[in-house]
KOLRO-241298 format. One record per residue (C-alpha): residue number from 1; residue in three letters; x, y, z. Coordinates in steps of 0.2 Angstrom, whole numbers. Example, Ala and Ser with C-alpha at 12.3 -4.5 7.8 and 13.67 -1.06 7.14 Angstrom:
REM residues 2
seq: 1; type: ala; x: 62; y: -22; z: 39;
seq: 2; type: ser; x: 68; y: -5; z: 36;
This chain:
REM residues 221
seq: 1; type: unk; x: 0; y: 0; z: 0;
seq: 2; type: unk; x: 7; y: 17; z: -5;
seq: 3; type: unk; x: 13; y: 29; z: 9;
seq: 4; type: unk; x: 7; y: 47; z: 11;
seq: 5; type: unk; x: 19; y: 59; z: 18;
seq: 6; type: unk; x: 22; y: 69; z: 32;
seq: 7; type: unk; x: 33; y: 84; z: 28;
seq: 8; type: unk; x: 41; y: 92; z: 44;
seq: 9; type: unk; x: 52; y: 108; z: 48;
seq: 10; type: unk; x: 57; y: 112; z: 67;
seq: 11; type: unk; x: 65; y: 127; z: 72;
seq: 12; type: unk; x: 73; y: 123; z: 88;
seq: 13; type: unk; x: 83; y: 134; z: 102;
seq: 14; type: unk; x: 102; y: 132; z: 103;
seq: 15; type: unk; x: 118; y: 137; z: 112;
seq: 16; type: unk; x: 131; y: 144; z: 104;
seq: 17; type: unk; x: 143; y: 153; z: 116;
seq: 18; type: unk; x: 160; y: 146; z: 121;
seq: 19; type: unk; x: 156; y: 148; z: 140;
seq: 20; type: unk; x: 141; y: 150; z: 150;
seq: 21; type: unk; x: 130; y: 133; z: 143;
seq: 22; type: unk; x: 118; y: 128; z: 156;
seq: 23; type: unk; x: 120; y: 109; z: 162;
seq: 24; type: unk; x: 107; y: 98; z: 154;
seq: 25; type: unk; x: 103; y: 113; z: 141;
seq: 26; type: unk; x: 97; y: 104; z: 126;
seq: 27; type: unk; x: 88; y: 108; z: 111;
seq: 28; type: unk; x: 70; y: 114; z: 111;
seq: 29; type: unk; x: 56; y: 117; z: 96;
seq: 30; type: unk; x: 51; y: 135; z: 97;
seq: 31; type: unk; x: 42; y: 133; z: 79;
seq: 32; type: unk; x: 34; y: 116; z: 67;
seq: 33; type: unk; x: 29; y: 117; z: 49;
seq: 34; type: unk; x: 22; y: 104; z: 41;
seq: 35; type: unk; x: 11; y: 100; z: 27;
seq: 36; type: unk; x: 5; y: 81; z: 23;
seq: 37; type: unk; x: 3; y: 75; z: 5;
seq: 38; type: unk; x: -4; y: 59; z: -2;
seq: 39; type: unk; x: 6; y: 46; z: -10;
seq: 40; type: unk; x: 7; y: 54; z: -28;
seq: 41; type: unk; x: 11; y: 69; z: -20;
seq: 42; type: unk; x: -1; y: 78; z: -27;
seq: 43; type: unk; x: -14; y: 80; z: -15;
seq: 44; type: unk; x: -16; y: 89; z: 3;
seq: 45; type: unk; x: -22; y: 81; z: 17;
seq: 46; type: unk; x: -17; y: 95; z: 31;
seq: 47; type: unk; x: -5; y: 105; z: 39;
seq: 48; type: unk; x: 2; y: 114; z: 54;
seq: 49; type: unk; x: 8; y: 131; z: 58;
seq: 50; type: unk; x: 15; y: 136; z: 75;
seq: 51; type: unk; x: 25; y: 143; z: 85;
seq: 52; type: unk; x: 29; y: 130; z: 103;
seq: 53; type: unk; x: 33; y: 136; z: 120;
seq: 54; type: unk; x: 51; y: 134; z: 126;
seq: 55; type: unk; x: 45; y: 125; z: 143;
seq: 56; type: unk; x: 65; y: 119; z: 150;
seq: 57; type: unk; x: 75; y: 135; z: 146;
seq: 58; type: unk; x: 64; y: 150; z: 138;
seq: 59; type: unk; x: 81; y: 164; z: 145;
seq: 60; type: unk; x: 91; y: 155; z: 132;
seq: 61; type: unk; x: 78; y: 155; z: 116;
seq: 62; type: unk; x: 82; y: 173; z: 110;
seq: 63; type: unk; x: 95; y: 168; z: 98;
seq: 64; type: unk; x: 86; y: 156; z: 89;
seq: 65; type: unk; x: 71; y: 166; z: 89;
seq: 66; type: unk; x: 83; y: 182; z: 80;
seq: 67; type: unk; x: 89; y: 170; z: 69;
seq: 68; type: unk; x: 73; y: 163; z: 64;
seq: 69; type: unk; x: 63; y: 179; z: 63;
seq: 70; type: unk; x: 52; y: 177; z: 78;
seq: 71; type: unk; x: 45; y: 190; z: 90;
seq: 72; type: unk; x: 39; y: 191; z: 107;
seq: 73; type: unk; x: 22; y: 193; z: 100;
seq: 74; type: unk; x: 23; y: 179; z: 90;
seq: 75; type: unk; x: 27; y: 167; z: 104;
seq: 76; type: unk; x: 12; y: 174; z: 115;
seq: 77; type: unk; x: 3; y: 162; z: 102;
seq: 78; type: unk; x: 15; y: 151; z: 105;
seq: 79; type: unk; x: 4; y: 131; z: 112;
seq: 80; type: unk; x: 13; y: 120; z: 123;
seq: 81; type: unk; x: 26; y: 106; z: 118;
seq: 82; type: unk; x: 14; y: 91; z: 120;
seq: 83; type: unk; x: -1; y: 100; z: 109;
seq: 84; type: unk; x: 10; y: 100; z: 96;
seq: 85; type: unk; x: 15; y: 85; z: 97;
seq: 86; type: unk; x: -3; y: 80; z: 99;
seq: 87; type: unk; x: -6; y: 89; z: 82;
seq: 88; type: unk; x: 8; y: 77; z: 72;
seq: 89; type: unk; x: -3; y: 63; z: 80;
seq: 90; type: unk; x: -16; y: 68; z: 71;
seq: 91; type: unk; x: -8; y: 67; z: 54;
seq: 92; type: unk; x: 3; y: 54; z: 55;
seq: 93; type: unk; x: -2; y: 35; z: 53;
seq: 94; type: unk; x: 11; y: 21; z: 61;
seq: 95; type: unk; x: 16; y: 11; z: 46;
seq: 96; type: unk; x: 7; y: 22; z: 33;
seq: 97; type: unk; x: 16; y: 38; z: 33;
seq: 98; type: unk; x: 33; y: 43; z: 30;
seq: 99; type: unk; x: 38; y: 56; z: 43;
seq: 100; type: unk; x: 49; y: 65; z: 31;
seq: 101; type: unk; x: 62; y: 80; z: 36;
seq: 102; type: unk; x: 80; y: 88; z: 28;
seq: 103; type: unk; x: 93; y: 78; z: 39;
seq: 104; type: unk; x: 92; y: 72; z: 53;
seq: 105; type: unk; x: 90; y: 86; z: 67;
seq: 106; type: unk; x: 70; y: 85; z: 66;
seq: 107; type: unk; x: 67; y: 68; z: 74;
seq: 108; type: unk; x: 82; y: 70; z: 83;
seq: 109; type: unk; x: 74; y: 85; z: 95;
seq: 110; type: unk; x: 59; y: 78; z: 93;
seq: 111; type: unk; x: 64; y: 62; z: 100;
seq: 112; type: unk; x: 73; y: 71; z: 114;
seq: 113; type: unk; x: 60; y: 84; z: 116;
seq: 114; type: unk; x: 46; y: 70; z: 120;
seq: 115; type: unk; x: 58; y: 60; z: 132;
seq: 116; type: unk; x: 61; y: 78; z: 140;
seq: 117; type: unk; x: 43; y: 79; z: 143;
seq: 118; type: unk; x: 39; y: 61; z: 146;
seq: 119; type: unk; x: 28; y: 58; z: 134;
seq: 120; type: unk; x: 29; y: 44; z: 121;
seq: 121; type: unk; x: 34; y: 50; z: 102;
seq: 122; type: unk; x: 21; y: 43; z: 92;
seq: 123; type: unk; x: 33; y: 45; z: 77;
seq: 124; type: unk; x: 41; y: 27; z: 73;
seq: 125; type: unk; x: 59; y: 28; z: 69;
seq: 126; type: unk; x: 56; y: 16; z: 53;
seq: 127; type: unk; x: 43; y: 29; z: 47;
seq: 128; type: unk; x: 58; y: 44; z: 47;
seq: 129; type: unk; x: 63; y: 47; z: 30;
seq: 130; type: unk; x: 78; y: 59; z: 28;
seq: 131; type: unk; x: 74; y: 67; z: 11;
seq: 132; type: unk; x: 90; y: 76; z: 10;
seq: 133; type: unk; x: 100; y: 62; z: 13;
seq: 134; type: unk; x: 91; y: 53; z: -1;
seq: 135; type: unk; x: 92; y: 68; z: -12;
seq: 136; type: unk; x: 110; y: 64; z: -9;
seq: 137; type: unk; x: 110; y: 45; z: -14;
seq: 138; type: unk; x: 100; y: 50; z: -29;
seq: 139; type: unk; x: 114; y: 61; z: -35;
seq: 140; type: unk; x: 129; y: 49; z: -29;
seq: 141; type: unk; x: 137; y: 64; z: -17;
seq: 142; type: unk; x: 147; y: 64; z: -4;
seq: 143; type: unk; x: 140; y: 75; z: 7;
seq: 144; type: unk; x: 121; y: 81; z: 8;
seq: 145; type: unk; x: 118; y: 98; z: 3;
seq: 146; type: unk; x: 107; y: 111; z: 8;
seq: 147; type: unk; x: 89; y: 113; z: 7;
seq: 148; type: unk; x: 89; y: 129; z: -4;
seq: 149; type: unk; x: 105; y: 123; z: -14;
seq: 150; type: unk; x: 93; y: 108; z: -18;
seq: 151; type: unk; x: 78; y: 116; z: -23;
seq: 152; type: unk; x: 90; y: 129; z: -36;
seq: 153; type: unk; x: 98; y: 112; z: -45;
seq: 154; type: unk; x: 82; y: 105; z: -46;
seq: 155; type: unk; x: 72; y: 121; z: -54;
seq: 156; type: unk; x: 60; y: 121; z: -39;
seq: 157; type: unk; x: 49; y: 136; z: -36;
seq: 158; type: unk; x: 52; y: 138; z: -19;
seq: 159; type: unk; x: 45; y: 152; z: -10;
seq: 160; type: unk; x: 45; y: 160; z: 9;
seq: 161; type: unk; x: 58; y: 164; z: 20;
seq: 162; type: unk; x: 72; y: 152; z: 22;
seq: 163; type: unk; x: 71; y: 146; z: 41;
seq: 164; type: unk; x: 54; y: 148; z: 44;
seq: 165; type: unk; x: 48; y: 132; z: 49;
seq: 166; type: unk; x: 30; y: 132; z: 36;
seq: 167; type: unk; x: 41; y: 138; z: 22;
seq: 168; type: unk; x: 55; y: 126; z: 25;
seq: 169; type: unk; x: 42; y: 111; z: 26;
seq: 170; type: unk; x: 33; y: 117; z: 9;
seq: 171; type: unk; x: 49; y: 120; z: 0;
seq: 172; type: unk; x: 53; y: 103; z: 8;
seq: 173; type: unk; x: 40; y: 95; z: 0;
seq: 174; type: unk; x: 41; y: 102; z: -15;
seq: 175; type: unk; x: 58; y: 96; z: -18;
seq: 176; type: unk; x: 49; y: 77; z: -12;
seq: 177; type: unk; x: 37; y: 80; z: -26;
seq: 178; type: unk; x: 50; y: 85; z: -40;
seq: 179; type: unk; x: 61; y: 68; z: -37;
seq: 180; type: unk; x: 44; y: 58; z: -38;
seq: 181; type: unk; x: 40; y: 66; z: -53;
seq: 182; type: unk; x: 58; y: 59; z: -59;
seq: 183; type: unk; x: 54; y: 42; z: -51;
seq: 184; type: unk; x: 63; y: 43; z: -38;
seq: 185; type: unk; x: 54; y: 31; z: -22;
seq: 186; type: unk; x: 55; y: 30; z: -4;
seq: 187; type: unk; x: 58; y: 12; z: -6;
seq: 188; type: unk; x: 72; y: 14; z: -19;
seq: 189; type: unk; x: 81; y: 24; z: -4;
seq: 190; type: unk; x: 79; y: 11; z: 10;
seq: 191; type: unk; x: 88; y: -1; z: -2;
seq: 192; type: unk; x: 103; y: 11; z: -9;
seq: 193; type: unk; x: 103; y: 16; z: 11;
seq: 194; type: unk; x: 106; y: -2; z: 17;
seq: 195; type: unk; x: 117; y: -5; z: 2;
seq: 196; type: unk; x: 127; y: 8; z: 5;
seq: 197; type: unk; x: 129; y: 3; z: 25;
seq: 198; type: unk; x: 134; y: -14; z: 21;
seq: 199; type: unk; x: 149; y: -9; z: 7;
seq: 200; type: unk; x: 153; y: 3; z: 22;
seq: 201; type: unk; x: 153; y: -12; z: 33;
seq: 202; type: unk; x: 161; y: -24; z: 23;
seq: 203; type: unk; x: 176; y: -11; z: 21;
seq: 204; type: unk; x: 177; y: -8; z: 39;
seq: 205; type: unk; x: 179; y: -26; z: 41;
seq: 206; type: unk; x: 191; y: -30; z: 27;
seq: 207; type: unk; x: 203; y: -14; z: 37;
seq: 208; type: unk; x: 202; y: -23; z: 53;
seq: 209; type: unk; x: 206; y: -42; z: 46;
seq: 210; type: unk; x: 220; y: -33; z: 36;
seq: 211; type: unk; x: 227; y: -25; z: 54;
seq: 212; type: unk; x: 224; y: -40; z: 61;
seq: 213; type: unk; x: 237; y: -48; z: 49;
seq: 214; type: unk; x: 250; y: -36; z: 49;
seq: 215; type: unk; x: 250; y: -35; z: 68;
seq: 216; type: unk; x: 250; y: -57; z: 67;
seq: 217; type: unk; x: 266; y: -55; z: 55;
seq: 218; type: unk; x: 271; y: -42; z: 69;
seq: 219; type: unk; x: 271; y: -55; z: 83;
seq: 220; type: unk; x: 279; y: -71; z: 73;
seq: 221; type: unk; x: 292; y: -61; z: 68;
């Protein structure tokens, strides 16, 4: 059965200082875009738009906040951590839909975010699909590029303000939506993805046997 997707942006407080970095300060989501689309990627089947209250250290969320274009005022709008979370629940399905985001800081704070809290993630780890590190696989580089730097190789008609969380998720999706149109599928990913693990595997085993024999010759020497 086909999958629909979950296309997700956080914006998420951090510390950047040398000095001064508060024991247990972690990274929390001030802001969540997202928009779901159906399997073709052609249809809309909801989205979210907020801003999220810093609950664990609001004194340090003023950097991110300048960095991503948020006021006071819009944090007065701001709905608790769990609501959010509640709102993802609502679109998402276990097993029939791909939680997709650029890289892998979204699960990652959300993830920590939720065990923060103590409440479960209802988003399965085996649902995450890291469309920037596809894009990546797709085009057989090295390293995964940027969002925007994607969506200008692949003529995308992105729009909004770079890290704002709604703009990021549509643009996001829109780059999703172009490598479908080429053919490009989730499952194809999953496959080159464990591929690739296991060449990376296999090489990592042939160094250690080769140490292993060089350090034998070593010893009988």
């Amino acid at each position: 059965m086909p999958r629909n997707f979950l296309i997700v942006d956080f914006e998420f407080t951090m510390y950047t200082r040398p000095v001064g970095r508060p024991r247990d300060f972690f990274p929390e989501i001030i802001e969540i875009g997202a928009v779901k689309l159906t399997a073709d990627g052609k249809g809309n089947q909801g989205e979210i738009q907020n801003f999220v209250k810093v609950h664990f250290f609001p004194r340090h969320a003023q950097e991110a906040m300048d960095f991503c274009m948020i006021t006071p005022a819009d944090m007065k709008k701001a709905i608790p951590f769990k609501d959010m979370v509640d709102k993802l629940s609502d679109l998402y399905v276990p097993g029939e839909t791909y939680f997709v985001a650029w890289g892998t800081e979204d699960y990652r704070v959300l993830k920590l975010g939720c065990e923060k809290h103590r409440i479960p993630n209802p988003i399965l780890h085996e649902d995450y699909l890291d469309i920037g590190e596809a894009y990546k696989i797709y085009k057989g580089d090295q390293q995964t590029p940027g969002l925007k730097r994607a969506t200008e190789e692949l003529d995308v008609d992105s729009n909004g303000l770079w890290h704002t969380a709604y703009d990021d998720a549509q643009n996001t999706g829109k780059v999703l939506v172009k490598l479908l149109e080429k053919g490009w599928t989730p499952e194809q990913y999953f496959a080159d993805k464990e591929r690739i693990e296991q060449e990376k595997e296999a090489i990592k085993e042939a160094k250690h046997q080769a140490w292993l024999e060089r350090n034998a010759k070593k010893i009988h020497k």
